[in-house]
KELOVO-588214 format. One line per field, with one value per residue (C-alpha): residue number from 0; residue in one letter; y, z, x. Coordinates in Angstrom, 1 decimal. Layout:
BEGIN
pos (NUM,...)
code (a,...)
Y (Y,...)
Z (Z,...)
X (X,...)
***
This chain:
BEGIN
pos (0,1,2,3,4,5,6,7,8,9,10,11,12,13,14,15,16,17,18,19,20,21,22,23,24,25,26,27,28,29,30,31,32,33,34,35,36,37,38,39,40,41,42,43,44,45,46,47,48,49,50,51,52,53,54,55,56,57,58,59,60,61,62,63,64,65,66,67,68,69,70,71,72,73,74,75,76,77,78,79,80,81,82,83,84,85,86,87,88,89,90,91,92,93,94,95,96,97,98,99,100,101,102,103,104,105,106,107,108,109,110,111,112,113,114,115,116,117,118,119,120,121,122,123,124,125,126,127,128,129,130,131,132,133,134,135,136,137,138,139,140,141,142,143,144,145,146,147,148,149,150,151,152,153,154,155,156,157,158,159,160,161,162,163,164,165,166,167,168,169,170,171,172,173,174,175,176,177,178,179,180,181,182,183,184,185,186,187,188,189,190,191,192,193,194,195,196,197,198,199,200,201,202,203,204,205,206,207,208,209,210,211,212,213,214,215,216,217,218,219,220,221,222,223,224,225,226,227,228,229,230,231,232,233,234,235,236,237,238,239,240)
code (x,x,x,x,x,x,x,x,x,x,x,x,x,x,x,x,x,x,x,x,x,x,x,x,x,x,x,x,x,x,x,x,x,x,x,x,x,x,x,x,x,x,x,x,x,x,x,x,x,x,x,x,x,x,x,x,x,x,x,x,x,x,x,x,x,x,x,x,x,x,x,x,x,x,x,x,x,x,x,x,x,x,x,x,x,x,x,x,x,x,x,x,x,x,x,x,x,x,x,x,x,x,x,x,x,x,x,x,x,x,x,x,x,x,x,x,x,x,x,x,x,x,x,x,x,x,x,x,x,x,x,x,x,x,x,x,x,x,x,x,x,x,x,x,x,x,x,x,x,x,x,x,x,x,x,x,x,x,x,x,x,x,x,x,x,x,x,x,x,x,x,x,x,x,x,x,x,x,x,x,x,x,x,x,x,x,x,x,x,x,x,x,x,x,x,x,x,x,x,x,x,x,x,x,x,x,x,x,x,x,x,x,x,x,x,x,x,x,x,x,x,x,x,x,x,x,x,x,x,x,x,x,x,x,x,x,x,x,x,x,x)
Y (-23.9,-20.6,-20.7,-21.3,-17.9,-15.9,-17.2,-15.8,-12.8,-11.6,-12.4,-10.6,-7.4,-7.2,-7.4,-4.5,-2.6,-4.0,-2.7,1.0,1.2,-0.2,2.2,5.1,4.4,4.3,8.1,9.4,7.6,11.4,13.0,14.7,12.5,10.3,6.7,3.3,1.8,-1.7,-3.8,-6.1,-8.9,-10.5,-13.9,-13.9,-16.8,-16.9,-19.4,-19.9,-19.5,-23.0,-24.7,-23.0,-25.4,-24.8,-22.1,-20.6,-18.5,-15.4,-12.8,-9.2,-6.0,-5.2,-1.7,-0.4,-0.4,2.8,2.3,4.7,4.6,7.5,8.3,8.8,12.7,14.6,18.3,20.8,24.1,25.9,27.2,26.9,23.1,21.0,17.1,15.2,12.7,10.7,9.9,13.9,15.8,19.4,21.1,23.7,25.5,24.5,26.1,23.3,23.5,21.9,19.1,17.6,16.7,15.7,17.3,19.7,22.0,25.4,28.8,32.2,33.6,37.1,38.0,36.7,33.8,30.4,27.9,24.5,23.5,23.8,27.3,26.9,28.3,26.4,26.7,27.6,25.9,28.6,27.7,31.0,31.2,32.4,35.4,36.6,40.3,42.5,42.6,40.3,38.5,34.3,32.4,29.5,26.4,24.2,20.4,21.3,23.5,27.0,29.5,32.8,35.4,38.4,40.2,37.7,34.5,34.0,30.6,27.3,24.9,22.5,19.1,16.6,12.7,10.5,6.9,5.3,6.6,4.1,5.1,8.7,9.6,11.0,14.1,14.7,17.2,15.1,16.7,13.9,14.3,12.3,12.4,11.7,13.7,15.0,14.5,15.8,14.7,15.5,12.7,14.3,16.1,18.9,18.9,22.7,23.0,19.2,17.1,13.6,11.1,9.5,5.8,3.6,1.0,1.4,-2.1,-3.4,-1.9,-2.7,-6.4,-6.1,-4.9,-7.8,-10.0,-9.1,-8.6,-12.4,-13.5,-11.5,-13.2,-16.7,-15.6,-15.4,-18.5,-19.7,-17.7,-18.5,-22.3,-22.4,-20.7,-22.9,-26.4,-24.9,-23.8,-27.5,-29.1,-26.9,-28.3,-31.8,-31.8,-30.3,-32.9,-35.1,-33.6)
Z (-120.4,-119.2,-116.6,-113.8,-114.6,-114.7,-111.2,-109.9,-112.1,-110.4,-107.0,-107.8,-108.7,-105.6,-103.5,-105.6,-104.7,-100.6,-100.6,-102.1,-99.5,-96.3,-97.7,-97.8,-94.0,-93.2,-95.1,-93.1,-89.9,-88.2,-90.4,-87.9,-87.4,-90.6,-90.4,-90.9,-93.4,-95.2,-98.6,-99.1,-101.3,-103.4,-104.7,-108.9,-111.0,-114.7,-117.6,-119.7,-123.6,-124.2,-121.3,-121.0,-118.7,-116.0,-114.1,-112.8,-109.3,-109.4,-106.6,-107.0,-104.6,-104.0,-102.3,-99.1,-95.7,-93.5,-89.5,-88.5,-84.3,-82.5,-82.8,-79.6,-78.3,-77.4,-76.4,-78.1,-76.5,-79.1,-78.1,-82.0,-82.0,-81.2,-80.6,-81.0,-78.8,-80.7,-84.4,-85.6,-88.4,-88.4,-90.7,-93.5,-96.4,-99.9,-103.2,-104.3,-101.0,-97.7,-96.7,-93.6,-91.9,-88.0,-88.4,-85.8,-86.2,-86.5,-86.9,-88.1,-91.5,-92.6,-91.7,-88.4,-89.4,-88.2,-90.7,-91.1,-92.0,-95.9,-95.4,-95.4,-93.1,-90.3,-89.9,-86.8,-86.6,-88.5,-91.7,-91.1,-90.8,-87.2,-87.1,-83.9,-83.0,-83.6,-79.9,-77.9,-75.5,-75.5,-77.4,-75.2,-77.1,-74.8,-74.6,-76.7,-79.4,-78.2,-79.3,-77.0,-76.5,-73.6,-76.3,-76.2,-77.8,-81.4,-82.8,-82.1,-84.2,-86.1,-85.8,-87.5,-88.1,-90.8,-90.7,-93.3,-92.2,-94.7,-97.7,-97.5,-99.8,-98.9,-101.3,-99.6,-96.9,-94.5,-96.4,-96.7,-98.8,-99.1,-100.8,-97.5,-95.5,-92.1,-88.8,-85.3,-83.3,-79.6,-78.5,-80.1,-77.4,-78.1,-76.2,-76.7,-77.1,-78.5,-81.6,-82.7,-84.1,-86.5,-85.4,-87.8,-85.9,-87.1,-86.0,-87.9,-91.1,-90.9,-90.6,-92.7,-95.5,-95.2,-95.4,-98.5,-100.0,-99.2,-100.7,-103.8,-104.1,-103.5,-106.1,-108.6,-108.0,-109.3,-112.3,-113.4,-112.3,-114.8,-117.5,-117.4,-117.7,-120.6,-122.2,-122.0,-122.7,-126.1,-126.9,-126.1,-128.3,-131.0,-131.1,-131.4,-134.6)
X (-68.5,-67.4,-70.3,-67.6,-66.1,-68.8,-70.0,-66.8,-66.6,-70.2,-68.5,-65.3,-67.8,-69.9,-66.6,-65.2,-68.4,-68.1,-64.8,-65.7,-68.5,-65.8,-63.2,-65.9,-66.1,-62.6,-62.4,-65.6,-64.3,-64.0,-67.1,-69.7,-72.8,-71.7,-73.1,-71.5,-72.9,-73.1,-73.8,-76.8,-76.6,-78.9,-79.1,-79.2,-80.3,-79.7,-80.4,-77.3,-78.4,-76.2,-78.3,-81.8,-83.3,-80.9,-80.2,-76.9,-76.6,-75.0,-74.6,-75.5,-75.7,-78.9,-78.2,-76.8,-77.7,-77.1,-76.5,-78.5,-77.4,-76.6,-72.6,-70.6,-71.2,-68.1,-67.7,-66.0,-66.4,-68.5,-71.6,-72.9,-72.0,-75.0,-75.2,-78.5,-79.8,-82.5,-83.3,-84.0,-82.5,-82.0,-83.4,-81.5,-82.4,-80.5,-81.8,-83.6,-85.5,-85.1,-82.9,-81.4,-78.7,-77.2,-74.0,-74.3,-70.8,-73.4,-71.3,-72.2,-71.9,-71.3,-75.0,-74.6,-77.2,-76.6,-75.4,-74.1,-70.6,-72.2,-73.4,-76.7,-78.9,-80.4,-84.4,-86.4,-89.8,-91.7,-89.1,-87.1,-83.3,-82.1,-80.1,-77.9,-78.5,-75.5,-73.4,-75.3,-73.7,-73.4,-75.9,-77.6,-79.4,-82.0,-82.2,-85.6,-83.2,-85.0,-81.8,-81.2,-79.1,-79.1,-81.2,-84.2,-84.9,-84.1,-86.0,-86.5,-84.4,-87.1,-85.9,-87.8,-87.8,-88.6,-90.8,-88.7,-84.9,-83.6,-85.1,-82.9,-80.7,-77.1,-76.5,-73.3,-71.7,-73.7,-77.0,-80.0,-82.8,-86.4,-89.4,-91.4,-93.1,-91.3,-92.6,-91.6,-89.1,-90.3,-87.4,-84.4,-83.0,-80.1,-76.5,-75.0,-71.2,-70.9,-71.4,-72.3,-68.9,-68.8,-70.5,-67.7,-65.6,-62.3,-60.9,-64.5,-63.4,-59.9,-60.8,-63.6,-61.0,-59.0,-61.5,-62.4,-59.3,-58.8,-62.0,-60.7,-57.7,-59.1,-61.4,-59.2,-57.8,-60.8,-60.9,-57.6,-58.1,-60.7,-59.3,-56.4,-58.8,-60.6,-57.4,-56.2,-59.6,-59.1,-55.5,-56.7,-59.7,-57.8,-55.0,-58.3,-59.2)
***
C-alpha cells in the first residue's frame, strides 16, 4: 500500500541530489576553467515483499555528467595566466603525485617557481618544476607553452590529455585526478596573459533551479495526497470492524 509513496520519495531524493549539483554550479559560476556539469538518471525496478510478482519503478542517480567544452577566454593582464585552447590539462605536482588541472591563474612562489592558484608547482615536459631566474626581465609563454625570460628558456609546460575525460575525478581546487594513462596534447594551444571562464550558464541554472523546485513541490503533493487516502482507508476499515 505504501508503494505510491515510495515512488515519490525516490523522486523527491534524486531532485535533492539535482539541486546540490545546479547549486554547485551557480557557486563555481566564476571558478577558472570549472565545468558545468549535470545528473544522470537511472531507471530502478523493485519487487515489493507484499507483491513479489510485480515490479515497482523507481528513479535513481546514476552519477554525473561533466561538460567538458572549452570556457570563454578572457584577458587579464598577467603574463603567468595562461588560457587553453583544446581538451589538455596542465600538469602539477601534489604529494601524492601528479594531478591536473585547466585553471591557468600561474604565479610565483617564494622560490620564484611557478605555481598554480593551489601552490603546487607546475611541471615542464621533463616532470621538473620551472623556476624564474632571479632579476630577469618579463617571462613570455608560446602558443606551444615553451616559458622564457631574457635570461634563456626555462621549460616547456607538459600539457597532456586523457581518452576517457569523463571518467576523472574532481579532488577540488580545480585539481583532477585519473587512473589512466596521459597522452599528449599537440592541439591544446596556450594564450599568455588570459584564462579559461567558467563554461556555466547562469540564466540555465537559474531556470533549471526552479524547475526543480516545482517538481519538488508537486511532488509532495503526491506524498501527502497519499498519506491522507491511506489514513482514511484506515478509519473506514476500522469502523468496519
Amino acid at each position: 500500500m505504501e508503494n505510491p509513496i515510495y515512488i515519490a520519495l525516490s523522486r523527491q531524493d534524486a531532485l535533492r541530489r539535482q539541486m546540490d549539483v545546479v547549486a554547485n554550479n551557480l557557486a563555481n559560476m566564476t571558478t577558472p576553467a570549472y565545468k558545468n556539469q549535470r545528473m544522470m538518471f537511472l531507471e530502478y525496478l523493485a519487487k515489493p515483499a507484499a507483491t513479489p510478482v510485480e515490479k515497482i519503478s523507481m528513479v535513481q542517480d546514476y552519477g554525473v555528467l561533466r561538460n567538458t567544452a572549452v570556457g570563454p577566454i578572457s584577458s587579464t593582464g598577467n603574463p603567468l595566466d595562461v588560457a587553453l585552447q583544446g581538451d589538455g590539462y596542465l600538469t602539477v605536482e601534489t604529494r601524492d603525485g601528479q594531478r591536473f588541472t585547466r585553471n591557468g591563474r600561474l604565479q610565483l612562489d617564494l622560490d620564484r617557481q611557478i605555481v598554480d592558484t593551489n601552490g603546487l608547482p607546475v611541471l615542464n615536459e621533463q616532470d621538473l618544476p620551472m623556476t624564474v631566474p632571479q632579476n630577469s626581465g618579463p617571462v613570455t609563454i608560446a602558443a606551444d607553452g615553451t616559458v622564457s625570460s631574457d635570461q634563456g628558456q626555462i621549460g616547456r609546460i607538459k600539457l597532456v590529455r586523457f581518452e576517457r575525460e569523463q571518467f576523472m575525478t574532481e579532488l577540488g581546487g580545480g585539481i583532477y585526478t585519473t587512473d589512466e594513462p596521459p597522452l599528449p596534447a599537440p592541439g591544446t594551444k596556450i594564450v599568455q596573459g588570459a584564462v579559461e571562464e567558467s563554461n556555466v550558464q547562469s540564466v540555465v541554472e537559474m531556470t533549471q533551479m526552479i524547475e526543480i523546485s516545482r517538481q519538488y513541490a508537486n511532488n509532495q503533493k503526491i506524498i501527502d495526497a497519499e498519506h491522507e487516502r491511506q489514513r482514511n482507508a484506515i478509519t473506514k476499515l476500522s469502523r468496519l470492524s
